[in-house]
Each structure stands twice: as C-alpha cells, then as structure tokens.
C-alpha angles and dihedrals in degrees: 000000000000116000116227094267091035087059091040085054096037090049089046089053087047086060106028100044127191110026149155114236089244077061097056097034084059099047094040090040104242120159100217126028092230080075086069101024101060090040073050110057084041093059086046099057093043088064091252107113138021112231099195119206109269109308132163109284109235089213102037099018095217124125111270155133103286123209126226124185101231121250105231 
C-alpha cells in the first residue's frame, strides 16, 4: 500500500512521464530532491515505478534517473 506522498508522486509520474525527481520536487514544491528521490526508489521497488539508467530529462533537459510508471 502507497502512503499519501508516495500516490501524489506515483500520479505526477503517470502525467508527467518521463521524468527526472528535481522535476517532480519543482513541480510538487518540494525544497530538496531527496523529498521526491527516496518516495521514488520505494515506488520502484515496489514495482511501481521504473527508475532508467540517466537519460536526458524531456522537461529540464539535464541528465538524470528518469521515472516510468510500470505496465502491468
């Protein structure tokens, strides 16, 4: 089961897809990326979530971890 912040990260990913955690701390307003990274890696071994290996970020275009919600 998904904590509150874990769903609210998990449904940003679902429309923002994909995209790096300092994405998803800025547009959730987070003031350090860790807020979104750890949430992240939890969804991810859930089997959530897919973190890639660092890719270009379609929204900051900086080289990062990007985040897929999993097809199930």
């Amino acid at each position: 089961m998904m904590t509150s912040t874990e769903q609210l990260i998990y449904d940003y990913i679902l429309k923002y897809q994909p995209i790096c955690d300092k994405c998803i701390s800025n547009g959730l307003n987070y003031k350090h990326n860790q807020n979104a990274n750890m949430p992240c890696r939890k969804l991810r071994d859930m089997g959530k979530i897919i973190r890639t290996d660092k890719q270009i970020c379609p929204l900051c275009n900086a080289r990062k971890y990007l985040n897929y919600i999993r097809n199930v």
